[in-house]
N, C-alpha and C positions, 0 to 999 in steps of 0.2 A: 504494500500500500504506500502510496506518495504521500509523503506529509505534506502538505504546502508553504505551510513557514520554510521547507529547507530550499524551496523552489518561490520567489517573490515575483519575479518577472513571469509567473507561470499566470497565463487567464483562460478559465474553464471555459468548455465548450458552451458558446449562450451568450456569456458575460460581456461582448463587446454590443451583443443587440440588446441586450436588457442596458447596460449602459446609456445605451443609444437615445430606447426609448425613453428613460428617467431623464436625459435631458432636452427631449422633447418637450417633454412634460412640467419639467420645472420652468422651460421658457416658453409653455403655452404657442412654441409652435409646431403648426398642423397643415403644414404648406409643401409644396415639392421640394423648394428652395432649402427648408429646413433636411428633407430626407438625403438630401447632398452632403449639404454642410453634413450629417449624423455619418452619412458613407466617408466621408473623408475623413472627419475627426478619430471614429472607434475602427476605422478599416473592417465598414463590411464588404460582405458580399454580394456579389450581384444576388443573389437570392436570397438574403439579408433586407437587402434594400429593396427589393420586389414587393416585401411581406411589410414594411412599413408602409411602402407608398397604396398597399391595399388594406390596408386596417390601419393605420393612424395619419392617412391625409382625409380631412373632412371636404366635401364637395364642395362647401361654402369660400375656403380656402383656396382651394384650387381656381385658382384665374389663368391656368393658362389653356 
């Protein structure tokens, strides 16, 4: 079993979307714009960023 304290640089499988979305969330954005900035910042993946841009872009948001 891995400990993870002995590994700090380690991040679990998830933790860059779940990051992602927590700072969606804490800056109330829900826009395409923000789902870029969220892929560039935590390095998702295209299929990472697939699943935000279809459950946490609101319609109302989306202007483009």
């Amino acid at each position: 079993m891995i400990m993870l304290s002995q590994h700090p640089g380690l991040i679990l499988h998830g933790e860059s979307l779940r990051r992602a979305i927590r700072w969606m969330s804490n800056f109330h954005c829900h826009d395409r714009q923000a789902v870029e900035e969220a892929s560039l910042r935590f390095d998702l993946s295209p299929l990472e960023q697939e699943f935000l841009l279809q459950h946490f872009v609101f319609p109302a948001d989306d202007r483009r």
